[in-house]
C-alpha positions in Angstrom: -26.1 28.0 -2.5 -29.2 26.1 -2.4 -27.8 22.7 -4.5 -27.4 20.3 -1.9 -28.4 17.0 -0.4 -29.9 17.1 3.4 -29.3 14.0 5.3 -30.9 14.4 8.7 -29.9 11.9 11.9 -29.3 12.1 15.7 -26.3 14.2 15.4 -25.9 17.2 17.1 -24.1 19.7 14.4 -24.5 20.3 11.3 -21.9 19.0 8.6 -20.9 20.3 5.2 -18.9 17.0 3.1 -17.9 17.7 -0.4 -17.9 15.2 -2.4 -15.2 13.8 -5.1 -17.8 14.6 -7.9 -18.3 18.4 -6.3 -21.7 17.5 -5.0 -22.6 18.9 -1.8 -23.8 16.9 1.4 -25.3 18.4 4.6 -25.6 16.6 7.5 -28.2 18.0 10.3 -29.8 17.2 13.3 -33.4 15.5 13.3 -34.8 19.0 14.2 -32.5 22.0 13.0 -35.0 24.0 11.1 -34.6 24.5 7.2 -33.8 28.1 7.5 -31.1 27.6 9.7 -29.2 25.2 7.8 -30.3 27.2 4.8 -27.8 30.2 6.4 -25.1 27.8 7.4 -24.2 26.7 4.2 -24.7 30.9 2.8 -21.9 31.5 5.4 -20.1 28.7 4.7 -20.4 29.5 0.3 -17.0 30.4 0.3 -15.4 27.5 1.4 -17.6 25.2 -0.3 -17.0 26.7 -3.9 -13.3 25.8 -3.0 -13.5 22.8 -1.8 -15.5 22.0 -5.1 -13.3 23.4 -7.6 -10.5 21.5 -5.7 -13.0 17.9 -5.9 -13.2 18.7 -9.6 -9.9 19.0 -10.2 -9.1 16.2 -8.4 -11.6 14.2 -9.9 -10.2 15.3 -13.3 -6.7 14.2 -12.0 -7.8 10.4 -11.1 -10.2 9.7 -14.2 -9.6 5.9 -15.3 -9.3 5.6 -19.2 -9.0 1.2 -18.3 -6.3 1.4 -20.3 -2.6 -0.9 -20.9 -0.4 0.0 -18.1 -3.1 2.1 -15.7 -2.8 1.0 -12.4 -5.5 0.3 -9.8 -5.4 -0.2 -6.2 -6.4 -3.0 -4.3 -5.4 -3.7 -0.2 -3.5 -0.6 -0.5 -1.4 -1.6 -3.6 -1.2 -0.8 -6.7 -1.4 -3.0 -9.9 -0.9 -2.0 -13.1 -3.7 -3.4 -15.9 -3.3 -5.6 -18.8 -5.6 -6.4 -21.1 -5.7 -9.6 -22.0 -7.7 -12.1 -25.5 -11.2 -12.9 -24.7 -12.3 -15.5 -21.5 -14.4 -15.5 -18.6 -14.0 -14.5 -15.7 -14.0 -10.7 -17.3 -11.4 -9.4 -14.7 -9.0 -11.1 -12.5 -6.3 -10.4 -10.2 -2.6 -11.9 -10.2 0.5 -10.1 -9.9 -2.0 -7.6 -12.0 -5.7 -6.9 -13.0 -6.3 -8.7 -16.1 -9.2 -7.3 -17.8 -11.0 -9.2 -21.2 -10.7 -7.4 -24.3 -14.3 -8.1 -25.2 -14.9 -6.5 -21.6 -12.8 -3.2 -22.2 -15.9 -1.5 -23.2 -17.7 -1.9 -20.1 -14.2 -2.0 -17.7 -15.4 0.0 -14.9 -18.6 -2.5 -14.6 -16.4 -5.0 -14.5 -13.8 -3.5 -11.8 -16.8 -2.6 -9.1 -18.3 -5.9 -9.5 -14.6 -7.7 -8.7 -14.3 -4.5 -5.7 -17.6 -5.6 -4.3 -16.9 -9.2 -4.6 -13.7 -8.9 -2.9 -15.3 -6.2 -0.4 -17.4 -8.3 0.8 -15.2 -10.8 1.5 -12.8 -8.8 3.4 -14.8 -6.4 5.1 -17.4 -8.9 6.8 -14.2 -11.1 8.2 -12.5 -8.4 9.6 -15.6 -7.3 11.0 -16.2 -10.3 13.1 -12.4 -10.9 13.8 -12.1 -7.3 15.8 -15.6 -8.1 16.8 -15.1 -10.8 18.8 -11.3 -9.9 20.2 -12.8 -6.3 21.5 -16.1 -7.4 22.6 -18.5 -6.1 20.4 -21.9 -7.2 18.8 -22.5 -5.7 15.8 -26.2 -7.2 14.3 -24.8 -7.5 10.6 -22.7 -5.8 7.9 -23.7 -4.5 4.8 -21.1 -3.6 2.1 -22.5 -0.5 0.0 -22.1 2.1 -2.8 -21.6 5.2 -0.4 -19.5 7.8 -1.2 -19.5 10.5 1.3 -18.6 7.9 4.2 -16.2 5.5 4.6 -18.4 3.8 6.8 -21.7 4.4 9.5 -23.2 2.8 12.0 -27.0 2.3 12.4 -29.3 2.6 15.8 -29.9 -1.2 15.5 -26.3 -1.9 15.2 -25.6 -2.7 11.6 -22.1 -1.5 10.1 -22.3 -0.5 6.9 -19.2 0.1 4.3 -18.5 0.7 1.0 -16.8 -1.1 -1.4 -14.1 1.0 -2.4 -12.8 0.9 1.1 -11.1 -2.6 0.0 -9.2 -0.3 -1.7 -7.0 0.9 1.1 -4.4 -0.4 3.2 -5.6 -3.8 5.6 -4.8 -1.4 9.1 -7.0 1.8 7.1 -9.6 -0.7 6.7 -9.1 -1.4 10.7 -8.9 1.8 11.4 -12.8 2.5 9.6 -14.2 -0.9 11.2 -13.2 -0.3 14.8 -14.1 3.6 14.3 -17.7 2.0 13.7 -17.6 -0.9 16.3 -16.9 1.7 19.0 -19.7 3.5 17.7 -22.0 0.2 18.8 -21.3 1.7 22.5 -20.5 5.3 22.1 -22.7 7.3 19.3 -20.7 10.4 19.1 -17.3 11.6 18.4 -16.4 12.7 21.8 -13.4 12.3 23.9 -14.7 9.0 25.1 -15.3 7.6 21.7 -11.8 8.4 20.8 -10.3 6.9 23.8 -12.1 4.1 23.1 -10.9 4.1 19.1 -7.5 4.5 21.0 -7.3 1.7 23.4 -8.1 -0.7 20.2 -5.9 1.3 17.9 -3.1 3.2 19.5 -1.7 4.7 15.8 -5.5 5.4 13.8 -4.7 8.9 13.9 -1.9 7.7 11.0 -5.0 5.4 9.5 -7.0 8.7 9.8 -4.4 11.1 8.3 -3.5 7.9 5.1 -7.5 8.8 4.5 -7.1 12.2 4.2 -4.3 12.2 2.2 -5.5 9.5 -0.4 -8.8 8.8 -0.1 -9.7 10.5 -3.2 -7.8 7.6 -4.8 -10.4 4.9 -3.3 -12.8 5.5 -6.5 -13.3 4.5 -10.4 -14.3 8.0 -10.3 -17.9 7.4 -11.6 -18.1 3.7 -10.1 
């Protein structure tokens, strides 16, 4: 079990994150040596061909044909597509996504360029808006095409996102932002970072279960 991406950083475990395609992602301290990490992940095999299978499966489940009818989620609702006679912009959003027929062949293009647009629209607002109500100073945002986070914070203070997080529900998106804001003054997950994820938002553990339970949603599968 030797097919897998290291990420090193100032953490102090080492994390196994499977994603949505079945692609495997350690996460490791700066110093853990190779050989140890090496035997994690052979004790671990087990659970990791599992957790695969079921990404696959998943991933199988949620494939987007961009099709009449198919519906795609935006803010944590769901509209269905229609596809509309040729005109610019290629993709818009009403009371439904309207996607060009002369853009049908190149749909999903088309639906993470509108995500990103949107993404970074929302994402950078709500940013500064719990920001500047909690007392935080984060140095910038960045909106990205991640896909084993739903968000991360860097040692010089820049959030970072991606864009299919504008898929979710407004208080999930919250939930990630202040989950990274708190990280500004705390840089682990211990009982003090929670507390502090707490006092801001009493219910995240709901925000935190929604993610668990649908986050495999948030995706164009190959987007």
């Amino acid at each position: 079990m030797n097919d897998y991406r290291l990420i090193r950083s100032r953490r102090r475990t080492i994390a196994l994150i499977v994603q949505d395609d079945g692609a495997l992602v350690v996460r490791a301290p700066l110093r853990a040596p190779d050989e140890v990490i090496r035997a994690f992940v052979a004790r671990k095999a087990d659970w990791i061909r599992k957790q695969q299978a079921r990404a696959r499966r998943l991933a199988a489940a949620v494939a987007r044909e961009y099709v009449e009818g198919e519906t795609f989620l935006y803010l944590g609702q769901a509209y269905p597509l229609k596809i509309v006679p040729p005109r610019r912009p290629a993709l818009r959003l009403t009371d439904r996504f309207e996607l060009s027929r002369s853009a049908q062949a190149r749909a999903e293009a088309a639906f993470v360029r509108w995500y990103r647009a949107r993404a970074a629209e929302v994402i950078p607002a709500r940013v500064t808006a719990l920001a500047r109500q909690h007392g935080f100073a984060p140095a910038r945002v960045r909106i990205t095409s991640a896909r084993s986070r739903w968000g991360s914070c860097s040692p010089k203070g820049t959030l970072s996102f991606p864009w299919r997080l504008v898929m979710a529900p407004p208080a999930v998106i919250d939930y990630v932002i202040v989950h990274e804001l708190a990280h500004l003054d705390i840089k682990n997950h211990s009982p003090a970072f929670w507390a502090r994820v707490g006092e801001i938002l009493p219910d995240y553990k709901k925000q935190v279960a929604w993610l668990r339970r649908n986050g495999r949603l948030l995706t164009l599968s190959s987007g």
